[in-house]
Each structure stands twice: as C-alpha cells, then as structure tokens.
C-alpha atoms as a printed R data frame, in Angstrom:
    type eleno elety resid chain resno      x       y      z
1   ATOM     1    CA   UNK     A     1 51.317 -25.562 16.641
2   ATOM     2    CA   UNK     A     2 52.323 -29.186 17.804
3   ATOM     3    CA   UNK     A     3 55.101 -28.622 14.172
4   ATOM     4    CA   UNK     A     4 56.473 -25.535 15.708
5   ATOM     5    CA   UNK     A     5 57.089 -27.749 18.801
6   ATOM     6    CA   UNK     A     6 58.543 -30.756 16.946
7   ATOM     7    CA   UNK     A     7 61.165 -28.105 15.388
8   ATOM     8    CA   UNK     A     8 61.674 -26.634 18.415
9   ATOM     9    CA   UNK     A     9 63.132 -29.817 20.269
10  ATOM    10    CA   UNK     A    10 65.008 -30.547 16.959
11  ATOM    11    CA   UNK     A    11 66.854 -27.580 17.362
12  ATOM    12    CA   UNK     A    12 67.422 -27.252 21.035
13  ATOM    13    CA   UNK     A    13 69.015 -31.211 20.168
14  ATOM    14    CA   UNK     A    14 71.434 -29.883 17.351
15  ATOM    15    CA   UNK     A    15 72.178 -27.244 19.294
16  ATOM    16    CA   UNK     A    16 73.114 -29.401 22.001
17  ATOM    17    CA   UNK     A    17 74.490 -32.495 19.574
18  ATOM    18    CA   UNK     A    18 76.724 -29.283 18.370
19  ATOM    19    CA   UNK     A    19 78.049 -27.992 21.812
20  ATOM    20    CA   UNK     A    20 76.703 -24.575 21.281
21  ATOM    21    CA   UNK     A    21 77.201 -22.367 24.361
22  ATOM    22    CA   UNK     A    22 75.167 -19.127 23.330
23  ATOM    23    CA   UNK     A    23 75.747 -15.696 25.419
24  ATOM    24    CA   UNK     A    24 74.695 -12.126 24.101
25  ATOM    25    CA   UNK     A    25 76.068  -8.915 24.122
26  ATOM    26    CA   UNK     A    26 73.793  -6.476 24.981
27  ATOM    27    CA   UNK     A    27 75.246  -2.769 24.553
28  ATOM    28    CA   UNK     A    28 73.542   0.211 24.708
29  ATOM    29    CA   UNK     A    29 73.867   3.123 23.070
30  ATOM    30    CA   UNK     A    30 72.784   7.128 22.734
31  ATOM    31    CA   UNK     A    31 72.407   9.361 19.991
32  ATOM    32    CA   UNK     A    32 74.663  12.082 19.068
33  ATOM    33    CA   UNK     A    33 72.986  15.203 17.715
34  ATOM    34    CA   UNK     A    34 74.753  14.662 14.751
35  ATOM    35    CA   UNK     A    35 73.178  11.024 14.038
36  ATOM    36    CA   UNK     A    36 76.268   9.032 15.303
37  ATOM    37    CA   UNK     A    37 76.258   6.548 18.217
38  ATOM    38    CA   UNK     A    38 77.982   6.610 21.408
39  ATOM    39    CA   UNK     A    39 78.366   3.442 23.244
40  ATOM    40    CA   UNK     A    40 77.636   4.102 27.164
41  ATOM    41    CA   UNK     A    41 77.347   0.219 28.557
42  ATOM    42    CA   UNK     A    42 77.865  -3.266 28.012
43  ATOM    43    CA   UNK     A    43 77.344  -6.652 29.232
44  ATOM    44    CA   UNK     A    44 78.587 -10.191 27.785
45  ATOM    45    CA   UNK     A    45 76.498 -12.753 29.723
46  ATOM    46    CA   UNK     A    46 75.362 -16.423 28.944
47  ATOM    47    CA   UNK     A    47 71.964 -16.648 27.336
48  ATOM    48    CA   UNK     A    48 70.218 -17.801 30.123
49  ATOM    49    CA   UNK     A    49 71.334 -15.516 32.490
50  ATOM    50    CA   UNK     A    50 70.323 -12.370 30.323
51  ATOM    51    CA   UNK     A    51 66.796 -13.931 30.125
52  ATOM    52    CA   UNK     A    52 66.649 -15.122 33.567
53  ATOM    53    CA   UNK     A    53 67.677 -11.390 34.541
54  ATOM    54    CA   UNK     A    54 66.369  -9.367 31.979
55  ATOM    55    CA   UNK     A    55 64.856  -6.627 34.323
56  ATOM    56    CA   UNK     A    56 68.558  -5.632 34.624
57  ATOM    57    CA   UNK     A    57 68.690  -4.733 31.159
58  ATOM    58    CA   UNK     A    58 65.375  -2.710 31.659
59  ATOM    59    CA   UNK     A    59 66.759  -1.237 34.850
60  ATOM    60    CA   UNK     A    60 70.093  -0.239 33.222
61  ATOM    61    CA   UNK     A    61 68.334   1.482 30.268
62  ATOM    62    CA   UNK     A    62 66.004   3.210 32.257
63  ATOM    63    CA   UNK     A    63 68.972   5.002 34.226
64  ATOM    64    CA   UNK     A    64 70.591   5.634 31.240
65  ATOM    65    CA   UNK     A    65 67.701   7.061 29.499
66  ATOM    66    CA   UNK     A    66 67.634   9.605 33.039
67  ATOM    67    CA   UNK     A    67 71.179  10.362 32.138
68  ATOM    68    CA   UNK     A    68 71.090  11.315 28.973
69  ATOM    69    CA   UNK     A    69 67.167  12.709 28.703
70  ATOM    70    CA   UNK     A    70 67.987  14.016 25.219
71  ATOM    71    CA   UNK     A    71 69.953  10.880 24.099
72  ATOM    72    CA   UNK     A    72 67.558   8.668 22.760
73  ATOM    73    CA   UNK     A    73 69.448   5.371 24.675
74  ATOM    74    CA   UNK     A    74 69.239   1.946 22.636
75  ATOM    75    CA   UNK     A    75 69.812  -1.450 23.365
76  ATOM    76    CA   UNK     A    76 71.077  -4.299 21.350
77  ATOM    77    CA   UNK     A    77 71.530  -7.891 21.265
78  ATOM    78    CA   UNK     A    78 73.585 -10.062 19.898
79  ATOM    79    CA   UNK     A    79 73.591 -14.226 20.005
80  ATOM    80    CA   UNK     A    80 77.157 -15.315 19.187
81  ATOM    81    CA   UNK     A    81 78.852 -19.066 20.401
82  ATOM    82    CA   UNK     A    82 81.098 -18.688 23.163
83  ATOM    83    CA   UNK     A    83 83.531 -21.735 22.001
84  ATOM    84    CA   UNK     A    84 83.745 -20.675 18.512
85  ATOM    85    CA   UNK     A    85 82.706 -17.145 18.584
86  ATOM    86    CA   UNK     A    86 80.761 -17.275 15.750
87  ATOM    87    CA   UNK     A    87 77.261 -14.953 15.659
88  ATOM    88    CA   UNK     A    88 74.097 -17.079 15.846
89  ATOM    89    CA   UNK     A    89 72.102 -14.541 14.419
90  ATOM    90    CA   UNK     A    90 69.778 -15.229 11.949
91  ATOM    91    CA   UNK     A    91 71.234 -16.580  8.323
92  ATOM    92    CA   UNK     A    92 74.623 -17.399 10.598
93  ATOM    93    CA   UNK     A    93 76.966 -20.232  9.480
94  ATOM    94    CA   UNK     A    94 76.394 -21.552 13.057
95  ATOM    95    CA   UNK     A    95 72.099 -20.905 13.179
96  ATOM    96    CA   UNK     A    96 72.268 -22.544  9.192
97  ATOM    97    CA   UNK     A    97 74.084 -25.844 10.674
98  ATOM    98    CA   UNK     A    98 71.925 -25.869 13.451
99  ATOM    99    CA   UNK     A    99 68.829 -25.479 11.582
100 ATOM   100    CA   UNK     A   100 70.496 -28.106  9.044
101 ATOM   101    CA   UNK     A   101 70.653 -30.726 11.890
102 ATOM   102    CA   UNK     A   102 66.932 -30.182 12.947
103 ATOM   103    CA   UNK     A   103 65.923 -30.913  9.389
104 ATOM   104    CA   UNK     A   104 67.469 -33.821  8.765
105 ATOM   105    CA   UNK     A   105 66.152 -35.080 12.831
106 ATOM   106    CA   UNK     A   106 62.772 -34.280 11.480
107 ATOM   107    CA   UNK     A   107 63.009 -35.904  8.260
108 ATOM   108    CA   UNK     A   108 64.393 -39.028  9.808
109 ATOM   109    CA   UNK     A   109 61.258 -38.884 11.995
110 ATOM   110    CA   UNK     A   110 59.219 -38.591  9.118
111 ATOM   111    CA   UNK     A   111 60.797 -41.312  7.512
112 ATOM   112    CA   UNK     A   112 60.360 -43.314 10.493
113 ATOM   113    CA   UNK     A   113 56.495 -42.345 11.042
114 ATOM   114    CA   UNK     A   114 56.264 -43.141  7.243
115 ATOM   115    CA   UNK     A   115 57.151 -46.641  7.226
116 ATOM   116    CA   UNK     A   116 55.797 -47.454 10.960
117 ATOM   117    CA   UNK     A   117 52.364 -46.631  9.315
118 ATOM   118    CA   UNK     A   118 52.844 -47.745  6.013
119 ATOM   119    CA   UNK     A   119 53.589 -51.621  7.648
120 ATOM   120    CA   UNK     A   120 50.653 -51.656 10.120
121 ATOM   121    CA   UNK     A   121 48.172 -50.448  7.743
122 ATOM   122    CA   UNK     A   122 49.408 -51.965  3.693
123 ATOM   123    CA   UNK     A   123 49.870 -55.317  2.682
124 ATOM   124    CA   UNK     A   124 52.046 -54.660 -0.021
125 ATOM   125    CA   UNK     A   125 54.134 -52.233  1.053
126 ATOM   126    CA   UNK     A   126 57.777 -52.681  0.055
127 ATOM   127    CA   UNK     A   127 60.493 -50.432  1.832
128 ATOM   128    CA   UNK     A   128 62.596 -51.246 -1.346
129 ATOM   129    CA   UNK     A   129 60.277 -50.009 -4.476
130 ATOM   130    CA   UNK     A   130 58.424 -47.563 -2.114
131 ATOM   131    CA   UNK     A   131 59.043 -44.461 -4.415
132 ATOM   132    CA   UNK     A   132 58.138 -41.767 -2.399
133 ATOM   133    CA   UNK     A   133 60.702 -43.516  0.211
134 ATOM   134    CA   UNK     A   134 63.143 -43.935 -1.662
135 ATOM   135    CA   UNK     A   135 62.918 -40.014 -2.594
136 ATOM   136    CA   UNK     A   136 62.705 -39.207  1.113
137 ATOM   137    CA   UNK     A   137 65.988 -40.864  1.600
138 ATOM   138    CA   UNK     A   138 67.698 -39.503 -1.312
139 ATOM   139    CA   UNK     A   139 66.903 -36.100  0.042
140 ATOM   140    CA   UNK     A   140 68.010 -37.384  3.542
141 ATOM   141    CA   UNK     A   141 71.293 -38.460  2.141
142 ATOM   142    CA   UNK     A   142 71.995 -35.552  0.777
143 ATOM   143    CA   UNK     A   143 70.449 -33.078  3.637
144 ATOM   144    CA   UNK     A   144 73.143 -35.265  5.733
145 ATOM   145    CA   UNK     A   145 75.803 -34.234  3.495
146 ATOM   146    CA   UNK     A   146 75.099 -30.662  3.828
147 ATOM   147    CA   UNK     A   147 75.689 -30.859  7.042
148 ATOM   148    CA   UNK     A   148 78.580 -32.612  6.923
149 ATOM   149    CA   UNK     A   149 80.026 -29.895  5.078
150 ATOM   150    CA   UNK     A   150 78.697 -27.521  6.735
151 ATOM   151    CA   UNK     A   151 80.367 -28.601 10.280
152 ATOM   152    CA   UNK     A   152 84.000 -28.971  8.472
153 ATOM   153    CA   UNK     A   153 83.072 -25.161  7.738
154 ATOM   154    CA   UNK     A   154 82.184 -24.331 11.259
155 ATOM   155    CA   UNK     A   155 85.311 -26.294 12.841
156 ATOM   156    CA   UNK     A   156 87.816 -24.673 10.654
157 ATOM   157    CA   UNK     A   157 86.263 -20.945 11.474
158 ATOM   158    CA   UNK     A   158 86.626 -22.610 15.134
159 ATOM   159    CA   UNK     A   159 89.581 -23.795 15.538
160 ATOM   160    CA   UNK     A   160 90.842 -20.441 13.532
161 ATOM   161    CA   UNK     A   161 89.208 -18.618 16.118
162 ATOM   162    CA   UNK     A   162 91.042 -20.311 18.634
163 ATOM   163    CA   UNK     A   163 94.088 -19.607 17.464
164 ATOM   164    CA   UNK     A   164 93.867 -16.282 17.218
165 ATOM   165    CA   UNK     A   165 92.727 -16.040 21.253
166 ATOM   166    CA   UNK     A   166 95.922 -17.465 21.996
167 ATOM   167    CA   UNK     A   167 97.898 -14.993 20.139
C-alpha cells in the first residue's frame, strides 16, 4: 500500500513538473435500434470540476435515460491535456512520459535510500565499485534518456497542435 502511495505522488509531480492541465469529455450517447450511436449531450470540463460535480453527470443521464426509455443512454470519458490536446488515456504518449518521469523520481529515491543506508550501516561500502549501484545508475541514465526523448516527442505533437488551433 505505502508503494502505491510513493507512485502516486511521483506522478501527481511529473504531472505537475510537465504542466499537464487534464479536462474530460464526457458525452453521452443512445442506442439506435439498428446498433449505431446517437450522440445526445456533451460536456468539456477540467478534471476537477467533473469530479467535484459528478452528480451532474448522474443527474444528466438519468434525464436522458427518461427521454429516451428505450435508448439504452451511455456515458463516456475521456482524459485528454488541455495545452497540448493530447489523450491521457491509458498507453498515451502523454500518460507514458508521465509515468516515465515517476520512474525515474522513484528510482532516484531508491538510489538515494540505497546509499543513505548502505553508509550508516557498512564499513566498506564504496559508492564507486558498488555493483548493484552502479547498475542502478546505468538504468537511471538511461530511464532519463527515455524521457528525454520522449518530451521532444510530446513538444513537437504540441506545438503542432498549436498550430493548427490558430489556423
């Protein structure tokens, strides 16, 4: 449990290190007797104001599902970044980098914890012939890359994105 924290406030910190401004669309939709979808409402809202008011999405589907009795009304959400407008759904480019950044927070953690406990408690520890340091950092250097990489990615789909809202 006390992990699931730790990764929690390492990705609510790349997430803010990253300038991520979530909001969801949340559209609903009814059912067509012949299978298709029809979309009835919509609403584009920041994150926290769709969770802060989320009885409005149960009160809005509720009167729709009185409309349309036969309709079978749906809801959907979906987490995108207002400044780039990139989805943040699972697998995204944007949730990837984000999850990217927490790992290499944690690991640096790790590394830190490591070698904090390493010094208080063994003599003859050596930062410099420490293998399973010296792996640790190898994989740090190179977790650090990735994301490097991976945030050239995500500003050129951004600025791109730009762009083409001022056209």
């Amino acid at each position: 449990m006390k992990e699931w924290m730790q990764y929690a406030r390492d990705m609510a910190k790349a997430e803010k290190e990253l300038e991520i401004e979530l909001w969801v669309i949340i559209s609903f939709y009814r059912t067509t007797e012949q299978g298709g979808k029809v979309l009835l409402f919509r609403y584009d809202l920041p994150r926290k104001v769709a969770d802060k008011y989320d009885w409005v999405v149960r009160w809005r589907r509720a009167r729709l599902t009185c409309r349309y009795p036969k309709g079978n009304v749906t809801h959907t959400y979906c987490l995108y970044d207002r400044h780039s407008g990139e989805d943040y759904s699972f697998g995204s480019c944007l949730s990837s980098l984000a999850a990217a950044k927490a790992q290499v927070t944690r690991m640096e953690w790790k590394i830190r914890e490591y070698t904090a406990w390493q010094k208080q408690n063994n003599l003859f520890f050596d930062e410099q012939t420490d293998e399973m340091l010296q792996k640790a950092v190898a994989k740090l250097k190179i977790k650090k890359e990735n994301v490097q990489e991976a945030e050239r990615r995500l500003q050129r789909k951004a600025e791109k994105h730009q762009r083409e809202m001022r056209k």
